[in-house]
DSSP file (Angstrom, degrees, kcal/mol; ACC not computed):
  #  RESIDUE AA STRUCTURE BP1 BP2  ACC     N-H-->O    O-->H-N    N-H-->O    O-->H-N    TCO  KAPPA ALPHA  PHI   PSI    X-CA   Y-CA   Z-CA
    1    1 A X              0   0    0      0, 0.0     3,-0.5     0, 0.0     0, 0.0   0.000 360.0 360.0 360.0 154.4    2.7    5.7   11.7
    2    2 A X    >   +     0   0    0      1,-0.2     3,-2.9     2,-0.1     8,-0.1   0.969 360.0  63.2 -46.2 -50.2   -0.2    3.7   10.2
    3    3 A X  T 3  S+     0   0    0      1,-0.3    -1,-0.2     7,-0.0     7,-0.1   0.874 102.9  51.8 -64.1 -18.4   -2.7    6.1   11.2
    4    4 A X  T 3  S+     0   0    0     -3,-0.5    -1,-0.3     6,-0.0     2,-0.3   0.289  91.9  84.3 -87.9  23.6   -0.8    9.1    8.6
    5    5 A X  S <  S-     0   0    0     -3,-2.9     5,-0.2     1,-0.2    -3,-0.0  -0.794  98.7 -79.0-115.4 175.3   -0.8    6.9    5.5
    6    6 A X     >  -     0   0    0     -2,-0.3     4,-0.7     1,-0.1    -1,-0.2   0.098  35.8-113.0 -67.5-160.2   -4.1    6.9    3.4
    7    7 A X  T  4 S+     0   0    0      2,-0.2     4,-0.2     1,-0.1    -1,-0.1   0.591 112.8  56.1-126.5  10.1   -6.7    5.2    4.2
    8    8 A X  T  4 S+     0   0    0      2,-0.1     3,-0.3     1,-0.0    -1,-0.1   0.764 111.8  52.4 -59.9 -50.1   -6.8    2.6    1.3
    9    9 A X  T >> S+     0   0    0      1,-0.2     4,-1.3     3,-0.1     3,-1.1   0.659  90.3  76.8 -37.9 -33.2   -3.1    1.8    2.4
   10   10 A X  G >< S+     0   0    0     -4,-0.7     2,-0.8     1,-0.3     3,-0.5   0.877  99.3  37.2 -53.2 -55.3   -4.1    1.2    6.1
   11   11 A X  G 34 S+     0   0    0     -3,-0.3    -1,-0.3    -4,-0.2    -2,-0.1  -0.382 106.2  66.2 -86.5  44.0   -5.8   -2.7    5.8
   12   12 A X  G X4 S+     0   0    0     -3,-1.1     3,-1.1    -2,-0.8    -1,-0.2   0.364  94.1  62.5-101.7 -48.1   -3.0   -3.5    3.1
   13   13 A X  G X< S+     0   0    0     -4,-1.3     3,-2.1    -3,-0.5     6,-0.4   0.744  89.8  75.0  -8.8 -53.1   -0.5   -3.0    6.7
   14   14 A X  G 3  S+     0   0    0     -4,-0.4    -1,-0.2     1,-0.3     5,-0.1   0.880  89.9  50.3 -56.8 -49.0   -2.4   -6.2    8.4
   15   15 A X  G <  S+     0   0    0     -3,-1.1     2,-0.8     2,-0.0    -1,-0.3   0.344  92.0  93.7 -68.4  18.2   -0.8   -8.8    6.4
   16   16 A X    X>  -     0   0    0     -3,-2.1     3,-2.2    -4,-0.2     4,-0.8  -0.831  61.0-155.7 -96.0  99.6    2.9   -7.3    7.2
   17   17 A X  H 3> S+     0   0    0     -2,-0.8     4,-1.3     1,-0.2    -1,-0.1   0.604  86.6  78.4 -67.5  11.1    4.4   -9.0   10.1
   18   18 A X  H 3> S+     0   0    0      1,-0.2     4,-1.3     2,-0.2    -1,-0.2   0.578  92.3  49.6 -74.2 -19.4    6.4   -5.9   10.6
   19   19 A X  H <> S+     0   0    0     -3,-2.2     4,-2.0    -6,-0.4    -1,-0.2   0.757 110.8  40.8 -82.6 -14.7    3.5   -4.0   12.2
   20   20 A X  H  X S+     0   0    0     -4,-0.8     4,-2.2     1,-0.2    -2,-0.2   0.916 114.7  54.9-103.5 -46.9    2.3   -6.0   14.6
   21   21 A X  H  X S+     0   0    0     -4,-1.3     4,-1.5     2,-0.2    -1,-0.2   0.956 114.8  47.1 -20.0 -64.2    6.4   -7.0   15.6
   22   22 A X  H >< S+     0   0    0     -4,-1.3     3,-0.9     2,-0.2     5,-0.4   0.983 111.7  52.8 -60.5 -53.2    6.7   -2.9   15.9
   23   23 A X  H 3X S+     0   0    0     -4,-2.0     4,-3.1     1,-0.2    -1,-0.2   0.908 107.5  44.1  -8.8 -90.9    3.5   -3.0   18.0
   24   24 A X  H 3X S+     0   0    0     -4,-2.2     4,-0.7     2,-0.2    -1,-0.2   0.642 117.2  48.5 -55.0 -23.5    4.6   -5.4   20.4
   25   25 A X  H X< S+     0   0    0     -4,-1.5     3,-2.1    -3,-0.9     2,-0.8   0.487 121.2  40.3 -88.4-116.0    8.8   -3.2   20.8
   26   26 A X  H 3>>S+     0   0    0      1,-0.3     5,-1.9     2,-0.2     4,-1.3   0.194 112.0  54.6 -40.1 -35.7    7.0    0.1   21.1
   27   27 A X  H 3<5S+     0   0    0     -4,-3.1     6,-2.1    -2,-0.8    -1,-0.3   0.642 115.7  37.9 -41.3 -45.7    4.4   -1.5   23.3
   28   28 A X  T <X5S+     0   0    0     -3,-2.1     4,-1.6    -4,-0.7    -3,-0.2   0.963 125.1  33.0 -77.9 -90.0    7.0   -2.9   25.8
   29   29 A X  T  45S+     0   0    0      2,-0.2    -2,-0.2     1,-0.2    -3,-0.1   0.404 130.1  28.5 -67.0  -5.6    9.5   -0.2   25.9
   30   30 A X  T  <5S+     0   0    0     -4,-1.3    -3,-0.2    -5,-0.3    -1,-0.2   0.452 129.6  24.2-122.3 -58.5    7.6    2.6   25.5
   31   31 A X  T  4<S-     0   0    0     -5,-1.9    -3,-0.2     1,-0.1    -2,-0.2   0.868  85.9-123.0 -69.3 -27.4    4.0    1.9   26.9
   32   32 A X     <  -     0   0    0     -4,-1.6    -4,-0.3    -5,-0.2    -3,-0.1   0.896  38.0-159.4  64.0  47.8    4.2   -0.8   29.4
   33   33 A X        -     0   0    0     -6,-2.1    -1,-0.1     1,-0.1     5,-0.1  -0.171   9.5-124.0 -16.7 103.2    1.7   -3.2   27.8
   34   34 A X    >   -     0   0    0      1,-0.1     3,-0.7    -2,-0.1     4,-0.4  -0.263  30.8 -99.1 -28.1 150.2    0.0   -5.8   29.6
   35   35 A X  T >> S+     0   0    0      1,-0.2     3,-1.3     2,-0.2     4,-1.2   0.812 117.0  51.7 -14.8 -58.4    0.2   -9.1   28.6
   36   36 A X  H 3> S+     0   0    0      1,-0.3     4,-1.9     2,-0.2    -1,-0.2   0.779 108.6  54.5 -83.1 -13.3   -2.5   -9.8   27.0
   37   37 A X  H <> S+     0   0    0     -3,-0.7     4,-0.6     2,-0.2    -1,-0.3   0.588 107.1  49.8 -60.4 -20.6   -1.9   -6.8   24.8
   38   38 A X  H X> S+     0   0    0     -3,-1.3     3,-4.1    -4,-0.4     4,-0.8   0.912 116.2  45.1 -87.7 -93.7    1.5   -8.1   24.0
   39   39 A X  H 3X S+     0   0    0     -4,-1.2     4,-0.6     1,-0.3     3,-0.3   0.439 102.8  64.4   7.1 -71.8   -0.8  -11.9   23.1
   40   40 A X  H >X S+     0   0    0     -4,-1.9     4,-1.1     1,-0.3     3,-0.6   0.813 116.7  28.4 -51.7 -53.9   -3.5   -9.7   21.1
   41   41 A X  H <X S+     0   0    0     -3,-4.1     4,-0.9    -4,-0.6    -1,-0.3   0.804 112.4  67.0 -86.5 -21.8   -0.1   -8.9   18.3
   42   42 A X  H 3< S+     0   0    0     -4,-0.8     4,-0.3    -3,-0.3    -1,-0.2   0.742  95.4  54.6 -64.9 -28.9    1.5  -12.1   19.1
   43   43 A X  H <X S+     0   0    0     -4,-0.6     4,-1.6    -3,-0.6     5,-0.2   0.755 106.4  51.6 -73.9 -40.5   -1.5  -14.2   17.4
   44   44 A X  H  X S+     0   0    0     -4,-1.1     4,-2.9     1,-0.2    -1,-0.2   0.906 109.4  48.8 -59.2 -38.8   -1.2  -12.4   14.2
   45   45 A X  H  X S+     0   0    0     -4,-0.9     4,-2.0     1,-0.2    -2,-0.2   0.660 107.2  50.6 -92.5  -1.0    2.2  -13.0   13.9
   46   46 A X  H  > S+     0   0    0     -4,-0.3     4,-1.7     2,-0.2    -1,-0.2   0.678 109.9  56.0 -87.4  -8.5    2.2  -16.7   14.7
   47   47 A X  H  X S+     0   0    0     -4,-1.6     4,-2.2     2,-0.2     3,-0.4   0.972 107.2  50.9 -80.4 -49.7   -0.6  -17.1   11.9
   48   48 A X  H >X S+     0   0    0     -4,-2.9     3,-2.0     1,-0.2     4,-0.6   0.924 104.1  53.9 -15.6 -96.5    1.7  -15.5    9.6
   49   49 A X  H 3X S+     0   0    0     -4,-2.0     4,-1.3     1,-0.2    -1,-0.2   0.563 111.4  47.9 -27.9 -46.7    4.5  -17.7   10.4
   50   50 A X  H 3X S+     0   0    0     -4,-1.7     4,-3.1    -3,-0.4     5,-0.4   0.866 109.6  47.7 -25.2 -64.3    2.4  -20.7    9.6
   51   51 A X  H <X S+     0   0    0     -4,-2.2     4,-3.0    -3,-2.0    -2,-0.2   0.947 118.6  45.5 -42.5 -71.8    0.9  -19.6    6.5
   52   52 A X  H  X S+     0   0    0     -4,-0.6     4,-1.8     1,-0.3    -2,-0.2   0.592 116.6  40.5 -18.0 -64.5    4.5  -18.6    5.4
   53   53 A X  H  X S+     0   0    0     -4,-1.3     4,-1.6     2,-0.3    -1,-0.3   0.874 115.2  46.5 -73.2 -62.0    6.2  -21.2    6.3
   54   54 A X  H  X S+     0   0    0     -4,-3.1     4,-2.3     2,-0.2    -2,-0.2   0.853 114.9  51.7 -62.4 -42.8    3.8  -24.0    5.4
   55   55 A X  H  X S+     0   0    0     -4,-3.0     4,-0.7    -5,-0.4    -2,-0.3   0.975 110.7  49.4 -49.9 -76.4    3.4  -22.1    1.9
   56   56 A X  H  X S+     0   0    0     -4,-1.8     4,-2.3     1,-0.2    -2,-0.2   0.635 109.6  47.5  17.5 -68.8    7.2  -22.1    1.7
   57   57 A X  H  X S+     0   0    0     -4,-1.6     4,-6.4     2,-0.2     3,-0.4   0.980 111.7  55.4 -60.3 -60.5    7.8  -26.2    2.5
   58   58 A X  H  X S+     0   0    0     -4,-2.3     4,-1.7     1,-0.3    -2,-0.2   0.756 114.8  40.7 -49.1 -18.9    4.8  -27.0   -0.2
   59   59 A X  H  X S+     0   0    0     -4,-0.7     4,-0.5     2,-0.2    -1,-0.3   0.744 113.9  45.2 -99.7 -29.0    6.7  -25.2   -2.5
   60   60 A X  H  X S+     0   0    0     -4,-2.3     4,-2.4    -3,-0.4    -2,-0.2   0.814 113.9  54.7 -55.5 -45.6   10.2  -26.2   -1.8
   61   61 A X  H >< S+     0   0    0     -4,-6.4     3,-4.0     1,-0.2     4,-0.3   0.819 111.4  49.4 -70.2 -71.8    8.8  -29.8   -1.7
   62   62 A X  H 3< S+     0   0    0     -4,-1.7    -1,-0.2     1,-0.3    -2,-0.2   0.390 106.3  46.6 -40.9 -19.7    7.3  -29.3   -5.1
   63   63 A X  H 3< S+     0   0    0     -4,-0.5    -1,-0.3    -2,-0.3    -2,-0.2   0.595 108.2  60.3-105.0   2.1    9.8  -28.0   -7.0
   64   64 A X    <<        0   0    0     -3,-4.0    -2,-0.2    -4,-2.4    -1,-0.1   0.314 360.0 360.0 -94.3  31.4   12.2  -30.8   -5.6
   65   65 A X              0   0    0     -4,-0.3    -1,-0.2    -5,-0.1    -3,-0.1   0.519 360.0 360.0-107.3 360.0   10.2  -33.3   -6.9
């Protein structure tokens, strides 16, 4: 778990869309999450995807040019 790794490592976690993905499974299956808790992990991971993705294209288009 996050909270056992050191505590310079912990904020490097936030940019991984693997945490907040784990979040949102353990959250569901284990906890019974509300919505809006489920939402709360969901936002991070659509800003990700954006970045990612848009980063991705700019760079694809740029090297096919």
């Amino acid at each position: 778990p996050i909270d056992n790794m050191p505590d310079w490592l912990q904020p490097i976690t936030l940019i991984n869309p693997l945490r907040y993905f784990l979040e949102i499974v353990w959250g569901v299956f284990l906890k019974d999450l509300p919505p809006e808790e489920i939402l709360a992990d969901t936002i991070p991971l659509a800003l990700i995807a954006v970045a990612t993705l848009g980063t991705a294209s700019w760079l694809f288009r740029r090297r096919m040019e």
